[in-house]
C-alpha positions in Angstrom: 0.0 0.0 0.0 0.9 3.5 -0.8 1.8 6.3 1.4 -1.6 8.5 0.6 -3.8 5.2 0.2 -4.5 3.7 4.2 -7.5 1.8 3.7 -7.1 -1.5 1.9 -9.7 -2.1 -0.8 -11.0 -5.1 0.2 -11.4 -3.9 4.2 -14.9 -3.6 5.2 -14.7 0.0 6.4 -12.8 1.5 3.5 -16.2 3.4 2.7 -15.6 5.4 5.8 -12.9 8.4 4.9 -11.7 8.7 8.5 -10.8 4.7 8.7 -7.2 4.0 8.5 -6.4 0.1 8.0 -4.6 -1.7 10.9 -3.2 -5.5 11.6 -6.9 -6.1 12.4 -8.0 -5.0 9.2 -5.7 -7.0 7.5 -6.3 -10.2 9.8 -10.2 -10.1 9.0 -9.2 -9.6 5.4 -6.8 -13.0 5.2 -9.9 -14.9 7.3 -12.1 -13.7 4.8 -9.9 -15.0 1.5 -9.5 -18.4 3.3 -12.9 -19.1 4.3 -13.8 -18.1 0.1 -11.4 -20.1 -0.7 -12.8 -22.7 1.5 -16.6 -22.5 0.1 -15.4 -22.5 -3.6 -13.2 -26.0 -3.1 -16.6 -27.9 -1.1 -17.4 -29.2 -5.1 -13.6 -29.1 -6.5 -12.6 -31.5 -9.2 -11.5 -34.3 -6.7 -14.3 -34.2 -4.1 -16.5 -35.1 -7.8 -14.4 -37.8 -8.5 -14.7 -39.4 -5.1 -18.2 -39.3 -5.0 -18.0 -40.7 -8.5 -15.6 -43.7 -7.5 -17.5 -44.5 -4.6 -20.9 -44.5 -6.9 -19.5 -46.9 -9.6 -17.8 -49.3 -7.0 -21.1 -50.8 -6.5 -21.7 -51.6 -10.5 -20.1 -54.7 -11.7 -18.5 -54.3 -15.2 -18.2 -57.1 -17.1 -14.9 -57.1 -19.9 -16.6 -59.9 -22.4 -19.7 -57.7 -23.1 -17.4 -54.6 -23.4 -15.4 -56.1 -26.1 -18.4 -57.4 -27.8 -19.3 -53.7 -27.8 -16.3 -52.6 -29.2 -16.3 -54.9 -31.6 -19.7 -54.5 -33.1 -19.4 -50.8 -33.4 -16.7 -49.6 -35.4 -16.7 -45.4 -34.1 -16.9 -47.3 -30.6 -14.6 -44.0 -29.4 -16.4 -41.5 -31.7 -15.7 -37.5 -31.4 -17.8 -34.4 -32.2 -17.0 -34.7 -35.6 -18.5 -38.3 -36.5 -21.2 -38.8 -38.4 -22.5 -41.0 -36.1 -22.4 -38.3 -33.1 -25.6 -38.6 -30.9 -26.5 -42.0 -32.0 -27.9 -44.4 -28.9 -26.5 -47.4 -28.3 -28.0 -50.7 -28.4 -27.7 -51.3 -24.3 -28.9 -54.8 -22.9 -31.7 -54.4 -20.8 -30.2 -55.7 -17.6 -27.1 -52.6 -17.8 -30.6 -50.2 -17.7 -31.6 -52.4 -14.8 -28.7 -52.3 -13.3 -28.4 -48.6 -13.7 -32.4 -47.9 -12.6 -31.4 -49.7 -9.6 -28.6 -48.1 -8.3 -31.0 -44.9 -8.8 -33.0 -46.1 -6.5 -30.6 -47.5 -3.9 -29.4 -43.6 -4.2 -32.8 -42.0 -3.9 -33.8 -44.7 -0.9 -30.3 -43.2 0.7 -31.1 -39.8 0.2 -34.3 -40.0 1.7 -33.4 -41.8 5.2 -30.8 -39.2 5.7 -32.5 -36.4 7.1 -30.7 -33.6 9.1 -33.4 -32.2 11.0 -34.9 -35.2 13.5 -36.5 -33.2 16.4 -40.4 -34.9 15.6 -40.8 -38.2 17.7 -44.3 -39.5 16.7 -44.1 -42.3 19.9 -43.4 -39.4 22.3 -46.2 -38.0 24.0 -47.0 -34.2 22.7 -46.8 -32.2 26.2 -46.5 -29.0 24.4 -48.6 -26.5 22.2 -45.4 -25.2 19.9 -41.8 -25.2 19.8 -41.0 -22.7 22.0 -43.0 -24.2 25.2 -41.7 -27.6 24.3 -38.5 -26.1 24.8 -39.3 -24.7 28.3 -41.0 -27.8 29.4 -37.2 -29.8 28.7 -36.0 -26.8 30.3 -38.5 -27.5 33.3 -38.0 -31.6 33.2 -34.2 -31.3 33.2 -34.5 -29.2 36.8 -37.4 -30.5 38.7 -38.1 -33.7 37.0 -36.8 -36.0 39.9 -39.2 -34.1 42.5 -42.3 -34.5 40.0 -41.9 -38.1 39.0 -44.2 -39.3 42.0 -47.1 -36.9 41.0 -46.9 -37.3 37.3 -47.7 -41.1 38.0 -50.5 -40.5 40.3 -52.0 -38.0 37.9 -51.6 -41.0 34.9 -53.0 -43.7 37.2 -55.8 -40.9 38.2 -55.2 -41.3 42.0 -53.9 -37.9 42.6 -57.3 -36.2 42.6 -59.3 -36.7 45.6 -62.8 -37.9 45.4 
């Protein structure tokens, strides 16, 4: 930086005339970079490739029918340029199968993760919303051990007198 320019460009106050950038400035500014950098590389070139190594382990390839393939077509590598470009393949059915399967093994997966398990449907609803189900944990976790003995009479209906 310059003698006349104090303000880094990329420092959150340099809008303000009377800010002059110091190690703090330039601290936030390096955590900043990294944690971009960061983000960008969640989906980089190697993290796809995993995902697609681990994807394909599961898919038996069988050499004989690949050869056969090769054989049968003669632009079996084709490029842009061919003639042939866009043509489908004659696929066996059991390959779709195979692929319409692991589709669904993928989609099944997909759908038992789930990040957000707060519902219980066996637990008994105690609660009219979030918020008071929140202060009645909050409630159970101090006096639960004192209450235990009147919560049971109150299911077993012997707490009321007659």
């Amino acid at each position: 930086m310059g003698e006349e320019q104090r303000v880094h460009p990329e420092c959150i106050n340099a809008s303000n005339p009377y800010h002059e950038c110091v190690e703090y400035c330039f601290w936030k500014i390096a955590e900043a970079k990294e944690r971009r950098e960061k983000e960008e590389t969640v989906f980089n070139q190697k993290s796809l490739y995993n995902a697609y190594k681990k994807r394909t382990k599961n898919i038996p390839v069988n050499a004989d029918d690949y050869t056969k393939m090769k054989e049968t077509d003669p632009e079996f590598y084709r490029d842009g340029s061919s003639l042939q470009y866009g043509k489908a393949l004659k696929l066996p059915e059991e390959n779709v199968d195979k692929m319409v399967q692991e589709l669904e093994d993928r989609d099944q997966k997909r759908k038992a993760f789930s990040r957000r398990r707060r519902f219980h449907e066996e637990k008994d609803v105690d609660s009219i919303n979030d918020r008071n189900e929140h202060f009645n944990k909050k409630i159970e976790r101090a006096f639960g051990k004192y209450t235990v003995e009147i919560k049971n009479n109150l299911e077993r209906g012997t707490a009321l007198p007659d």
